[in-house]
C-alpha positions in Angstrom: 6.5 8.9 20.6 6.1 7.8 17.3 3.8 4.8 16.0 4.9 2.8 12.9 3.0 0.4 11.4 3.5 -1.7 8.1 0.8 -2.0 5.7 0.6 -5.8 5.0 -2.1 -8.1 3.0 -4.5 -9.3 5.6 -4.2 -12.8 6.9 -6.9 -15.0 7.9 -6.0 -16.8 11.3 -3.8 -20.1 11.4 -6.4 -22.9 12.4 -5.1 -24.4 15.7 -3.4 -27.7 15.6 -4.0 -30.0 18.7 -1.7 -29.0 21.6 1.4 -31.4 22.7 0.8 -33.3 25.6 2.2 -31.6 28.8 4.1 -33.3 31.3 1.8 -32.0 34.7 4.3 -33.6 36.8 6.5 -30.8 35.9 4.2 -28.0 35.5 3.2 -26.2 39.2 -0.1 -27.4 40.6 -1.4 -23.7 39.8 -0.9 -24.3 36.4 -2.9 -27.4 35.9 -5.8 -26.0 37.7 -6.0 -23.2 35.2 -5.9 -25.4 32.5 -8.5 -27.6 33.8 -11.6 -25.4 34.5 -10.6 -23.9 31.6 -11.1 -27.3 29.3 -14.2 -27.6 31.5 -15.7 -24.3 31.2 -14.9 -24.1 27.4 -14.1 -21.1 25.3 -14.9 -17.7 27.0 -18.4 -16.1 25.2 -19.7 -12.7 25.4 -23.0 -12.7 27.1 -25.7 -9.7 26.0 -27.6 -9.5 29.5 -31.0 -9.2 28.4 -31.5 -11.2 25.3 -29.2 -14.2 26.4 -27.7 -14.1 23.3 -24.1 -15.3 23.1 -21.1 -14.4 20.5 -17.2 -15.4 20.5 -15.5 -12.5 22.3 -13.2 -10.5 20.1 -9.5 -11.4 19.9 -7.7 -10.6 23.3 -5.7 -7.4 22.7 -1.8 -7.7 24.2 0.2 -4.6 25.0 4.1 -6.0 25.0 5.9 -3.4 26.8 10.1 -3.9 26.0 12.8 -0.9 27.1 14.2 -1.2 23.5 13.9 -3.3 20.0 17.8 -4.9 20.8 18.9 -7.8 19.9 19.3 -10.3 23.0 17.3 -13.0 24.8 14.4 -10.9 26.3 13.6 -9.6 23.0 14.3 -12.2 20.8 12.2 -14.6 23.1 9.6 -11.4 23.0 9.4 -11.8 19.0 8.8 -15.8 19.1 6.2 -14.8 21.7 4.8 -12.3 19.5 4.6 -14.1 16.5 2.6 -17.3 18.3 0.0 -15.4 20.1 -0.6 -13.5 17.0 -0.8 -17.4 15.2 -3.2 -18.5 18.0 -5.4 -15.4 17.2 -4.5 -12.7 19.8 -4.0 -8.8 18.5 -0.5 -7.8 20.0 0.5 -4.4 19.8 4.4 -3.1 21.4 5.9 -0.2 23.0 9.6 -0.1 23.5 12.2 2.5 22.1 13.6 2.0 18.4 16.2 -1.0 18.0 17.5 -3.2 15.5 14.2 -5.7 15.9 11.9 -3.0 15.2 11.7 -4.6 11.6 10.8 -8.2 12.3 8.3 -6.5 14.5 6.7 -4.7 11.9 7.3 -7.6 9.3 4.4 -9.9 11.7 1.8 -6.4 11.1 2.0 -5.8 14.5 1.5 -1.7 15.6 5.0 -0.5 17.5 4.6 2.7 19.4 8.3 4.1 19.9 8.7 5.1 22.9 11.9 6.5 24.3 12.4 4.6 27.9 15.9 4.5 27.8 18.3 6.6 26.8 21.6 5.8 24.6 23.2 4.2 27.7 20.7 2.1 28.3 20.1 3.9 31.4 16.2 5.2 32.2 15.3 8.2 31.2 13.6 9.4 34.8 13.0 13.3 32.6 10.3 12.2 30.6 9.0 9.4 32.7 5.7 11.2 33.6 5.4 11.7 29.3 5.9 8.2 29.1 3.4 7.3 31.4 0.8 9.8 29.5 1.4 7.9 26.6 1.2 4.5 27.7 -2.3 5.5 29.1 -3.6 6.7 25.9 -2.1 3.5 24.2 -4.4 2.0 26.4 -7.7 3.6 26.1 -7.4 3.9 22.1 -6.0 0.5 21.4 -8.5 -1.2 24.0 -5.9 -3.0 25.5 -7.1 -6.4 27.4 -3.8 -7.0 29.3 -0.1 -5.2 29.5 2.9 -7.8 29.4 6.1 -5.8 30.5 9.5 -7.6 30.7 12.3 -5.0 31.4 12.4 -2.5 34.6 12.6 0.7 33.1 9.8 0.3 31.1 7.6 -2.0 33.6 7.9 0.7 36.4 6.1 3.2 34.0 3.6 0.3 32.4 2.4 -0.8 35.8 1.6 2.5 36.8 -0.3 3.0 34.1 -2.0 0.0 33.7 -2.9 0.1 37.4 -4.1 3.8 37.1 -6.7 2.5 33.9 -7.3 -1.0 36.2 -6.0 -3.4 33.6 -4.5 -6.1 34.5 -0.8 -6.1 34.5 1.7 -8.7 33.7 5.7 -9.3 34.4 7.9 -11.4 33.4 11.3 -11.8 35.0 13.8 -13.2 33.3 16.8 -13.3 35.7 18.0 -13.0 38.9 19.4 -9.3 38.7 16.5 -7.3 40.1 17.0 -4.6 43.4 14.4 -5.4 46.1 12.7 -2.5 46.0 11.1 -3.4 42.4 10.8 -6.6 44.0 8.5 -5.6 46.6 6.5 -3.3 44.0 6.2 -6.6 42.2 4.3 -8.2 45.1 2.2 -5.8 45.9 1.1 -4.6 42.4 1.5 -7.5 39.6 0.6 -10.9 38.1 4.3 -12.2 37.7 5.9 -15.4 35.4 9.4 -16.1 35.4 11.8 -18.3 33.0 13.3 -21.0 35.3 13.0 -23.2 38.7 15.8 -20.7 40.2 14.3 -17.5 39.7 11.3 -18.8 41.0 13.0 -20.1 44.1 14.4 -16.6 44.5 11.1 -15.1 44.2 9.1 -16.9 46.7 12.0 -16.3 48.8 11.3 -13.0 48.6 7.4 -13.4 49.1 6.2 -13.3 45.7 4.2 -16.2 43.7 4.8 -16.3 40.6 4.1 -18.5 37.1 7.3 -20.6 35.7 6.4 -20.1 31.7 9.9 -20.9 30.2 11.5 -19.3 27.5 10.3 -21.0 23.7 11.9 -21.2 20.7 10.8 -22.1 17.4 12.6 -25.3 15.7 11.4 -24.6 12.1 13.4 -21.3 13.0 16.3 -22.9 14.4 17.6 -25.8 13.3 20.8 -27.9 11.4 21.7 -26.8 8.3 23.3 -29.2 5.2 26.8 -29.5 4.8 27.2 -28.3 1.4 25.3 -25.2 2.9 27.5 -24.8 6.2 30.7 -24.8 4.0 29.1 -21.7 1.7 28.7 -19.6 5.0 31.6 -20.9 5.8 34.0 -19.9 2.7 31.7 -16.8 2.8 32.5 -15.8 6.3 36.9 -16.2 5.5 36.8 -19.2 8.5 38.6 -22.0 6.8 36.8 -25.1 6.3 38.2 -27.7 8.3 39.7 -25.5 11.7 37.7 -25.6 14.5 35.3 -23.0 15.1 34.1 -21.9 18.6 31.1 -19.2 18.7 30.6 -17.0 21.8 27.1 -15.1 21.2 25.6 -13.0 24.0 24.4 -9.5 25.1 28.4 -8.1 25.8 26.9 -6.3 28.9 27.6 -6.7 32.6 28.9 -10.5 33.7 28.4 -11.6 29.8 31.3 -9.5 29.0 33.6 -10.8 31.5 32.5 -14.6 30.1 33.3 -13.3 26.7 36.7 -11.9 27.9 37.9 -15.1 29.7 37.0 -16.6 26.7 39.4 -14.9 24.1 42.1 -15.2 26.3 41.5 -19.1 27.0 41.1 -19.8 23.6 44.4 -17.7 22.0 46.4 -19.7 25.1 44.8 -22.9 23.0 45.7 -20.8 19.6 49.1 -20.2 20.7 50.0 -23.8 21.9 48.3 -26.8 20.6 45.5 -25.7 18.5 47.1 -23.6 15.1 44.1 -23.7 13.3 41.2 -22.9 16.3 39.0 -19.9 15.2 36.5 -17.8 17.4 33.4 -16.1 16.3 31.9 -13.5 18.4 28.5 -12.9 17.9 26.9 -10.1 20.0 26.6 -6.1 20.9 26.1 -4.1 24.4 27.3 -1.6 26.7 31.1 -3.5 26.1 31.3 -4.1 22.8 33.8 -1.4 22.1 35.8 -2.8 24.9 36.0 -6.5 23.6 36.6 -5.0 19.6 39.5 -3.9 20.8 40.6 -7.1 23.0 40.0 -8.6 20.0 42.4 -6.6 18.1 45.1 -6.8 20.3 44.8 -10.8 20.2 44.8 -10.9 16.5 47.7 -8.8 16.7 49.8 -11.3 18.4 49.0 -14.2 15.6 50.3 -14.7 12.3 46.6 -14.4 11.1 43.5 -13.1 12.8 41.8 -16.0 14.5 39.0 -13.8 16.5 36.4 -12.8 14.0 33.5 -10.0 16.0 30.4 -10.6 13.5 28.4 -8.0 15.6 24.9 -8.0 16.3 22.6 -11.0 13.7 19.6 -11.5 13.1 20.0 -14.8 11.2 21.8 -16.8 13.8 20.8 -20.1 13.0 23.1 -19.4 10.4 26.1 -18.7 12.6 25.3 -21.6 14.8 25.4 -24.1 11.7 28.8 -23.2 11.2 30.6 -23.6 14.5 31.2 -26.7 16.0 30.9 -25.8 20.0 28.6 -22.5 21.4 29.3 -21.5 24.8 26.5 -19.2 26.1 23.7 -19.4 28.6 19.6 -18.9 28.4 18.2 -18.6 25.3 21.4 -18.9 23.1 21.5 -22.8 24.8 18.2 -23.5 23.7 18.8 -21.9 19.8 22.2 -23.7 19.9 20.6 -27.0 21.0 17.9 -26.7 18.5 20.0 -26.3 15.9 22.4 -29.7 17.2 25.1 -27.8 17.8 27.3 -29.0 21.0 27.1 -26.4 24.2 29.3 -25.5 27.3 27.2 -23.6 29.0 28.4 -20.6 30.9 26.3 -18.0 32.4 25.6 -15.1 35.0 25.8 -16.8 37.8 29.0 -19.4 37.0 29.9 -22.9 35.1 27.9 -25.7 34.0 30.5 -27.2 31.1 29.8 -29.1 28.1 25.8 -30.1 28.4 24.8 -33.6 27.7 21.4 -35.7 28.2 22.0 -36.9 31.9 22.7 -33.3 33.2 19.4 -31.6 31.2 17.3 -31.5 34.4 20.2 -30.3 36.2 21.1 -27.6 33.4 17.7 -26.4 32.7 16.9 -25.3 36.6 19.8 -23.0 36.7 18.7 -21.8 32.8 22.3 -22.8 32.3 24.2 -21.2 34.2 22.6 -17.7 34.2 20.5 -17.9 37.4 22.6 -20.7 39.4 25.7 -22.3 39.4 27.9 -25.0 41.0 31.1 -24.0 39.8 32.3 -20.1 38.8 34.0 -19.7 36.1 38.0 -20.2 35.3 39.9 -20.5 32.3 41.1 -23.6 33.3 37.6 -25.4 33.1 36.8 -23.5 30.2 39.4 -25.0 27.9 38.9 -28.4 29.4 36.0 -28.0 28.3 36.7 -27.1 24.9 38.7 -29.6 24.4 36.5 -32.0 25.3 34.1 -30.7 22.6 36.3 -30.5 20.0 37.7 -34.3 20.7 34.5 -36.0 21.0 33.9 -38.9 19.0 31.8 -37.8 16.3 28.8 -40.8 16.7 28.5 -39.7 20.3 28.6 -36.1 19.4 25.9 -37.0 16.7 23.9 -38.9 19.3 24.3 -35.7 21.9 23.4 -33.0 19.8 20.3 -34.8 18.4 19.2 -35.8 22.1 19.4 -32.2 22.4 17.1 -30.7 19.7 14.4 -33.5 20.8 14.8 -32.1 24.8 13.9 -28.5 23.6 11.3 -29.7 20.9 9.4 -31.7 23.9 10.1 -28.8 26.5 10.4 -25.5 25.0 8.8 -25.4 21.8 7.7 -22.1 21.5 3.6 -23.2 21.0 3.7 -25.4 24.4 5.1 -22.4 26.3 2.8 -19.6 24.9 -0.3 -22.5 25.3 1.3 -21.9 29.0 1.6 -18.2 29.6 -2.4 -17.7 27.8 -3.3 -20.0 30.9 -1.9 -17.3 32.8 -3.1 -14.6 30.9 -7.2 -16.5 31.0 -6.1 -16.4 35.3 -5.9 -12.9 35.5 -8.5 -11.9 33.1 -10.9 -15.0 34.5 -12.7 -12.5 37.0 -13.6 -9.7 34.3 -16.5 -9.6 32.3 -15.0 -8.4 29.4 -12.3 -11.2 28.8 -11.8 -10.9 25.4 -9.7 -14.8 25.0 -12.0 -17.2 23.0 -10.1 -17.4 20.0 -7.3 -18.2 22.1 -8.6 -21.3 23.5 
């Protein structure tokens, strides 16, 4: 275990702005309770017993607990997190094995204790689990941690036993509909839970468990249209010509995403060898598969005068990528970064087919988290080029009118401040009963 920890200038805290307006109708009954005692009661205070005195509590004091700093939608969506509570006045510290986020970590000043979880496969490591545990504890006592936020299994078997062995109050958040009912059931019996969509909560009360819908948030001064003059730099930069079509696939190339971003090179070189000459595809993504799908890619390119199939990898800037394509297919959090930067989606996910999203299906869309936890349809290469087509033939008013529609849907529903305002209402729940909330600043 090794800590690292930039030195940076110290900050004074970002003044709160008054919170958007939330739409109870749509928020579970539980959460509106919270929220009102809460504006009733006021800010949290610490209370010296005998003199009566009051003072504001000291900042609430997060342990995020991640298997490893990758790049995908947990830990992307962890770093948003991050980075608000820490604007909102929280102290977050992490613990997660060593990964290509470790810097943006470091670059808000927040500690990361490296901690091994997982091995190169991905896979936990069940050797060292009782070290891990050992060091999670002491984590605990020295950093005077408030709360621990786990959101992956390896790692939040080993954080909830030591959180429950110091009695702090444990958190998880599940983020899909993947889990074994044994972890489940330890769920149930041993944790405050949240989960990112209507579906996965429908599975978890299903299985006995009540749970918190905080949706995934993303930040729209982060992600969002770029100029013209701009897109064609990135553009001329990348090789892509400027006027062909460009579809991006970005996602985790692990598991079912794989197989999506298989189907997808085949249906779009059947499109590339018929009626589309100049279509290119942009492949943004790493995982367990990504050696597999490199050389899929090679083979296809092999087969065309010029290479069409362009693997950029794992990014960190992707609102650059996203500016220069002009259809995303993905699922989860890649809809809402896509969206946010008006860029037209066919979402594909986990669990099957949604197709190209527009305004009337958003509702619809957003329950299943696109695709990834619920489906009508599965998947085919048939519908997937429809699809395509359809995106790349749209009349360019409606698609104007579409995408913007859809940058204002996840402004007003998943901006990454509304969402955190919504998992600190959880957070004030389970720390409501102790005497030495620490959340004031937070209010």
């Amino acid at each position: 275990m090794k800590k690292s920890r930039r030195a940076l200038p110290k900050k004074s805290v970002i003044p709160l702005k008054k919170r958007t307006a939330y739409n109870e109708s749509t928020v579970p009954k539980s959460y509106a309770g919270i929220r009102k005692r809460r504006a009733k009661a006021g800010p949290l205070r610490l209370i010296l017993p005998r003199s009566g005195l009051e003072f504001p509590a000291p900042p609430l004091r997060v342990l995020m607990v991640l298997d490893q700093l990758n790049i995908g939608g947990t830990e992307t969506y962890t770093l948003s997190l991050t980075r608000e509570l820490l604007r909102k006045g929280a102290s977050v510290l992490i613990a997660a094995k060593k990964g290509k986020l470790l810097e943006p970590f470091l670059g808000l000043g927040c500690p990361v204790y490296e901690i091994d979880f997982v091995g190169d496969d991905y896979e936990r490591d069940e050797a060292n689990r009782s070290a891990h545990m050992a060091m999670l504890q002491s984590i605990i006592r020295t950093e005077k941690i408030d709360l621990v936020h786990a959101h992956q299994v390896p790692s939040g078997i080993v954080a909830l036993e030591a959180a429950r062995t110091l009695r702090v109050p444990f958190l998880f958040t599940v983020h899909g509909t993947y889990y074994d009912p044994a972890f489940l059931s330890v769920l149930r019996r041993s944790a405050t839970v949240t989960c990112v969509s209507p579906a996965v909560l429908s599975m978890l009360q299903n299985a006995g468990i009540q749970a918190f819908v905080v949706p995934n948030g993303v930040d729209p001064s982060e992600y969002h249209p770029l100029d013209t003059a701009y897109r064609s730099y990135l553009r001329c930069k990348l090789g892509l010509p400027q006027q062909a079509p460009v579809v991006m696939y970005a996602s985790r190339l692990s598991w079912e995403k794989a197989d999506i971003c298989e189907e997808t090179i085949h249906a779009l070189t059947l499109m590339k060898q018929t009626d589309y000459p100049d279509l290119q595809l942009l492949i943004v993504g790493g995982g367990k598969k990504q050696d597999e799908i490199q050389q899929i890619v090679e083979s296809k390119n092999e087969q065309t005068q010029s290479p069409f199939i362009h693997y950029a990898g794992e990014i960190l800037n992707m609102n650059a990528y996203y500016s220069i394509s002009d259809c995303v297919i993905g699922t989860g959090r890649i809809s809402l970064e896509a969206m946010s930067c008006e860029r037209p989606l066919i979402a594909v996910g986990s669990k099957g087919f949604c197709g190209l999203v527009k305004p009337q299906r958003y509702e619809q869309i957003w329950n299943c988290w696109f695709g990834d936890h619920d489906a009508d349809l599965p998947l085919t290469q048939t519908l997937l080029t429809e699809h395509v087509r359809k995106a790349l033939h749209e009349d360019r008013t409606d698609i104007v009118r579409n995408v913007r529609s859809g940058r204002s849907f996840v402004i007003d529903r998943f901006h990454i401040s509304q969402t955190t305002d919504k998992l600190i209402d959880v957070y004030a729940h389970m720390l409501k009963s102790r005497k030495d909330a620490r959340i004031s600043d937070l209010s």
